[in-house]
N, C-alpha and C positions, 0 to 999 in steps of 0.2 A: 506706361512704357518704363521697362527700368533700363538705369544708366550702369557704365560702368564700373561704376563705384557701391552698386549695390549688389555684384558679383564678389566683391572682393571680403576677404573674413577679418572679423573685429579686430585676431591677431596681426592680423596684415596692415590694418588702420591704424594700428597701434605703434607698429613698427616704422609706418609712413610717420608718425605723429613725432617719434622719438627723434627725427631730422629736423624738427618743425620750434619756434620759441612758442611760447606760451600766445602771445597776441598774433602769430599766423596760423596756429590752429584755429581758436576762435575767431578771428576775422574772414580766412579762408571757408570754414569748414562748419560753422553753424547757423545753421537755419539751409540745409540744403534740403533736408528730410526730416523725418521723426526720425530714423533707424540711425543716421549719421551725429545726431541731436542726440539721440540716448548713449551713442559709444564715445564721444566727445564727453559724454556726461560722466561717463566710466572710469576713463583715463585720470589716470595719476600725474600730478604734476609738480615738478619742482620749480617753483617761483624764483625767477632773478631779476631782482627790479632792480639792481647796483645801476643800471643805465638805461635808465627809460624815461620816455617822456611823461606828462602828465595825464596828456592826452588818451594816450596806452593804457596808462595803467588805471585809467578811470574805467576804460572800454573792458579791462581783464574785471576791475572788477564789479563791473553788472551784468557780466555773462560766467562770472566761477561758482562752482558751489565746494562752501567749507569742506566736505568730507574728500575734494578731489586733494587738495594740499597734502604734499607729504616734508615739507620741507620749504623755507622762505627764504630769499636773502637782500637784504638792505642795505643801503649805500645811505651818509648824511650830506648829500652832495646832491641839489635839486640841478635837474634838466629842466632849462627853458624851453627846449626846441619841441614845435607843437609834432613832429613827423613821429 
């Protein structure tokens, strides 16, 4: 059966994506399919970890891959909060 999110075009995922922070794309949006897994894998992403948990940003990163980074930004100010 497909859903409807396999109607919808990679520009259009893309565009939904560009609303979206780095850790609701991947937590929302991967591992739904392969097709939604390969354009998730596509996207380009500008990292803002200035305020993020630990938690988050362990989860970003074991699901990013290097070449999707286009840009990083860091904060020297650690977030205890696990949310």
């Amino acid at each position: 059966m497909i859903s409807s999110l396999e109607v919808l075009s990679t520009e259009i995922l893309f565009e939904i994506f560009d609303y979206l922070t780095t850790f609701d794309i991947f937590y929302a949006w991967i591992n739904l399919n392969r097709r939604i897994n390969d354009i998730v894998g596509l996207y380009s992403l500008q990292l803002d970890f200035q305020q993020i948990s630990r938690s988050k940003f362990d989860f970003i990163c074991r699901h990013i891959q290097p070449k999707q980074v286009i840009s990083i930004y860091f904060s020297d100010v650690l977030i205890d909060r696990n949310t």
